[in-house]
N, C-alpha and C positions, 0 to 999 in steps of 0.2 A: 296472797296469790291473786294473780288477775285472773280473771274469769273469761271461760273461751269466748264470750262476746265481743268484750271490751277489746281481746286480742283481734281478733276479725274487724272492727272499726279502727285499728294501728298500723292494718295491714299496708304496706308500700312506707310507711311513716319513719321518721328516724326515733329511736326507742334507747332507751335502756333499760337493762336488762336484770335486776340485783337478783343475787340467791339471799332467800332470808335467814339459813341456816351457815352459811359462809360468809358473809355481805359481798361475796364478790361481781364486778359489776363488767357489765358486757357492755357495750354500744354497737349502732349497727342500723340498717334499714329492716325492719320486717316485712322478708319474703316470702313467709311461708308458714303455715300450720298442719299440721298432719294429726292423727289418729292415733298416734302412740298414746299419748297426746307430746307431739315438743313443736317448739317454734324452731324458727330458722331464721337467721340472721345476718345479712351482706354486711361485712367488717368493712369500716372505712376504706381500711385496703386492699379492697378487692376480693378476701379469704370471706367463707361462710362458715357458720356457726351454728351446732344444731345444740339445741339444750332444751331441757322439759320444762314443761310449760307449769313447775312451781316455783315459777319466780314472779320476783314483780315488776311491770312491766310499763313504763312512764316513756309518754309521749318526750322528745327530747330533740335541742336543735340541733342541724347537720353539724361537724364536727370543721373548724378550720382549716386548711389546709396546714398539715404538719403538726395537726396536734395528736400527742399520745391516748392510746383507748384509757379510759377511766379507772383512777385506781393504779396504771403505772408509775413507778415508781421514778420520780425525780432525781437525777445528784445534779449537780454542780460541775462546772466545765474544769474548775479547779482539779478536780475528781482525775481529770485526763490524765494531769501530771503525778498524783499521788500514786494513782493504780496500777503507773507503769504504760498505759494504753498511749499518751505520748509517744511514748520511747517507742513503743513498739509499730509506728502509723507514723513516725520519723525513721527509724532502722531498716526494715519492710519496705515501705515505699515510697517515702519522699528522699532520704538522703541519696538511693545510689541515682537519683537522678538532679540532683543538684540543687535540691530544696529542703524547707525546713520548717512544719507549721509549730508558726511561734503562739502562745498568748500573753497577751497585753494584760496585767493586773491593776489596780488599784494601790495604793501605800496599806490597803486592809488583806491583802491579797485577792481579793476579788478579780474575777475574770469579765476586764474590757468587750473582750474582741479578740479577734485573730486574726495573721496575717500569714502568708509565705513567705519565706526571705530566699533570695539566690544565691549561693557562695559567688566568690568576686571572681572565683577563677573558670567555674562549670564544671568544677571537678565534684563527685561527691562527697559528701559531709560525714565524716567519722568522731563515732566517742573514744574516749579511753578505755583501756580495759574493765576499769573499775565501777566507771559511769554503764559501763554495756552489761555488765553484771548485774547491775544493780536494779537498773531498768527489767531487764530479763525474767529477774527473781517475781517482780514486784507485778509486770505481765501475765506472767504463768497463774499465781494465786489470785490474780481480779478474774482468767479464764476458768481457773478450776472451780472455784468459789462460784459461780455465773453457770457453770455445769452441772453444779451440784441442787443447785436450786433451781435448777430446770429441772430436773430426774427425779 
């Protein structure tokens, strides 16, 4: 645990944050200390973060533009297509407007890149029934599963 000093010399500084008994890890500017005793915490994105001050608390560089808080959780863009999340960010709102975000894999399936494609006509882009089911199914349980692990 850091000690209220060492917090008070961090103060304005970019920090992270570990629980020793979870190892879960915060990132964040330290803004604040209070009497409870908990620190406080400006999240890269803007959101603040109040947590008690028995964690450990390590001076740490600002964070890149676009990088996730520490400790999130990575997949793979491949991921897109598997979970249904595709289908569903093509069906929703690219195809009734006459787009289509594709991605570009590798011969390993690996995820290139991505691009938008335009149907030739401007009309919008439909699946089959089967393929729209399928998708649907595969959406709903990456959403529920993702709900469930928030709550």
């Amino acid at each position: 645990m850091t000690s209220r000093e060492e917090l008070g010399g961090l103060l304005g500084e970019w920090v992270t944050a570990t629980s020793s008994s979870t190892g879960t890890v915060w990132q964040g500017r330290l803004v604040g200390l209070a009497d409870l005793p908990t620190l406080v915490l400006l999240s890269p994105g803007g959101g603040q973060v109040s947590l008690p001050q028995s964690f450990d608390v390590q001076r740490a560089a600002p964070p890149a533009a676009g990088t996730p808080p520490p400790g999130a959780a990575f997949r793979p863009f491949a991921e897109l297509r598997d979970t249904g999340l595709l289908w569903l960010i093509n069906r929703v709102v690219l195809h009734p407007r006459g787009l289509a975000l594709a991605l570009h894999t590798d011969d390993a399936g690996d995820v290139l890149g991505w691009s938008l494609l335009t149907s030739e006509d401007g009309d919008p882009w439909t699946f089959d029934v089967a393929t729209d089911s399928d998708g649907h199914t595969r959406a709903e349980a990456t959403i529920a599963s993702a709900l469930t692990e928030m709550s």
